[in-house]
C-alpha positions as CSV (number, residue, x, y, z in Angstrom):
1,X,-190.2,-27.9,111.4
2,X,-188.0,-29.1,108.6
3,X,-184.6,-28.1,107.2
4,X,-184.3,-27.8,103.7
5,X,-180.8,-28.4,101.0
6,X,-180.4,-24.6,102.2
7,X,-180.7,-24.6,105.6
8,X,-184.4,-22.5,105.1
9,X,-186.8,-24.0,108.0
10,X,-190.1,-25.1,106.7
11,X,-193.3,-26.6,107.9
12,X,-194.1,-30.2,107.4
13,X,-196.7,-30.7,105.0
14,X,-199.8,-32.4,107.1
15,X,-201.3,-35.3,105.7
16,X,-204.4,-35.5,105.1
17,X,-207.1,-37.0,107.6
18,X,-208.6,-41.1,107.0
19,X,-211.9,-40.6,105.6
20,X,-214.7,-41.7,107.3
21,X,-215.0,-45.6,107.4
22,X,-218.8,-45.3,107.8
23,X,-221.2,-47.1,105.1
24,X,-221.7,-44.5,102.1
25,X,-224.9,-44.6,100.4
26,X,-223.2,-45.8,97.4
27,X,-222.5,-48.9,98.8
28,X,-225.5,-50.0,99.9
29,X,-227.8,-51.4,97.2
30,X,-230.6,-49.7,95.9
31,X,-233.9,-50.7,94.7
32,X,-236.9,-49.2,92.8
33,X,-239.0,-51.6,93.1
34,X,-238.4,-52.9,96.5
35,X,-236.5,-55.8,96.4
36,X,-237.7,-58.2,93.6
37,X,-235.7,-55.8,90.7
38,X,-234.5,-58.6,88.6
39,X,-238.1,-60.2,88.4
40,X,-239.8,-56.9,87.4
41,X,-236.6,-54.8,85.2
42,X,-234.3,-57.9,84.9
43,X,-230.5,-58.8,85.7
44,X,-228.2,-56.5,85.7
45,X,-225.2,-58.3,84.2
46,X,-221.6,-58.0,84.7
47,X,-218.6,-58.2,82.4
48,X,-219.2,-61.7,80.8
49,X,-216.2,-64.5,80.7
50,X,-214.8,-66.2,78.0
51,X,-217.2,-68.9,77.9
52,X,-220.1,-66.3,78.3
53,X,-221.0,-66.8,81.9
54,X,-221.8,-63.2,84.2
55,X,-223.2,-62.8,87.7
56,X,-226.1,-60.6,88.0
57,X,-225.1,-57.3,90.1
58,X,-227.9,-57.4,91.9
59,X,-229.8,-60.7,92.9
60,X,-225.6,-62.9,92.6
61,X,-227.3,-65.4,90.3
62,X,-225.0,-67.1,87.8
63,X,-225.8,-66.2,83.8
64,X,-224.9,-67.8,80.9
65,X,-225.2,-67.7,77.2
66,X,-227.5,-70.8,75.7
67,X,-225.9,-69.7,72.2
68,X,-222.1,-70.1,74.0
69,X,-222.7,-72.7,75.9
70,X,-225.5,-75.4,75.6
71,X,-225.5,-75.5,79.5
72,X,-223.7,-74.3,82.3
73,X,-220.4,-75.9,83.2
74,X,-220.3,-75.9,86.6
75,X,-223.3,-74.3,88.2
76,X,-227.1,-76.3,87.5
77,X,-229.2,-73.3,88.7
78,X,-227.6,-71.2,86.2
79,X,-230.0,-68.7,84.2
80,X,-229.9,-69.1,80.6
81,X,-230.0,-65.5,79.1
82,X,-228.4,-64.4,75.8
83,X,-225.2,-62.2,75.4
84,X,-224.9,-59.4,73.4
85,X,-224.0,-61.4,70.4
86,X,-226.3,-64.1,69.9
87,X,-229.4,-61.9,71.1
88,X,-228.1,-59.6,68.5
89,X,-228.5,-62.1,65.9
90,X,-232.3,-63.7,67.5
91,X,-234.2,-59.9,66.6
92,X,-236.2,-59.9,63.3
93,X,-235.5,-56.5,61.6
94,X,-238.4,-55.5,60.2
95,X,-237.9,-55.1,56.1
């Protein structure tokens, strides 16, 4: 027990337990398709850099933008997969 400014006794507040430290089901990746997703639905990007290079989410393989960047700067295997933008510009609307 605590004292308060008035001299009132109070219970402590008690604080609240550590959750759990156990794996969630959140964490742990999940496929549809078993465990080629990328080959079947494709990459799931991530926020793309200034230069227009991503990771995928899923598979860790290094993306860039062929329209940003004629090839990647520091990684060979890189995939070559249009951003937003310049796939954007690549569809034929149909008139």
């Amino acid at each position: 027990m605590t004292q308060t400014l008035w001299g009132e006794t109070k219970q402590r507040r008690r604080r609240r337990r550590k959750r759990n430290s156990a794996t969630r089901t959140s964490t742990v990746p999940y496929s549809i398709t078993g465990a080629n997703d990328c080959e079947i639905i494709g990459h799931t990007e991530g926020h793309r850099d200034l230069a227009g290079c991503t990771v995928c989410l899923d598979c860790g393989v290094t993306i860039y933008c062929p329209g940003c960047l004629p090839e990647h700067p520091h990684d060979r295997n890189a995939i070559p997969l249009l951003c937003p933008r310049h796939e954007e510009s690549e569809v034929n609307h149909a008139v």
